[in-house]
C-alpha positions in Angstrom: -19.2 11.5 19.1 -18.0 8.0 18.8 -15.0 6.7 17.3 -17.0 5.9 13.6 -18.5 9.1 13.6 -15.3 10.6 14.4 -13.9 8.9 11.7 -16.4 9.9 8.7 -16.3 13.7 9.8 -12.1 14.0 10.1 -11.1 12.2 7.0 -7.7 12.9 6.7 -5.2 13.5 3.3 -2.0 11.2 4.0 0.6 13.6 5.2 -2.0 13.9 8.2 -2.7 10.7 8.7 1.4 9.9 8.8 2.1 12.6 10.9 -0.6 11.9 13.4 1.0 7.8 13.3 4.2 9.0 13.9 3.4 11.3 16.7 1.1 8.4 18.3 4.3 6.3 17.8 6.6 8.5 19.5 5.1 9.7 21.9 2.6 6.5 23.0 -0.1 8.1 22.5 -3.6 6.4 23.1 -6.1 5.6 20.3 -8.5 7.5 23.0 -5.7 10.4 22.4 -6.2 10.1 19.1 -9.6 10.7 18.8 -9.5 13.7 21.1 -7.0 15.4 18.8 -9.3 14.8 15.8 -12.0 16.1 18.0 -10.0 19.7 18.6 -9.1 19.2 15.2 -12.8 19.2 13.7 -13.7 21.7 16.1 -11.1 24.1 14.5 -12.2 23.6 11.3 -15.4 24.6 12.0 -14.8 27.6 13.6 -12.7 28.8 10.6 -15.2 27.9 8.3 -13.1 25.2 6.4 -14.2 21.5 5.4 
């Protein structure tokens, strides 16, 4: 899944999307990081049923 698709499947509400800046900021994490946590993210989701 690319990063566009990746991006229209894990929209995230702003607390996420702050949190997830500041923990790429402090911890220098990649945009390729970034992606893969979405990934895990989206593949939780879907195995607990949720949007």
């Amino acid at each position: 899944m690319g990063t566009r698709v990746l991006k229209g499947f894990c929209e995230l509400a702003e607390p996420a999307r702050d949190l997830l800046k500041h923990a790429m900021t402090e911890y220098n994490l990649s945009a390729r990081a970034c992606d893969r946590i979405l990934k895990d993210a989206r593949t939780i989701a879907d195995l607990r049923g949720a949007e």
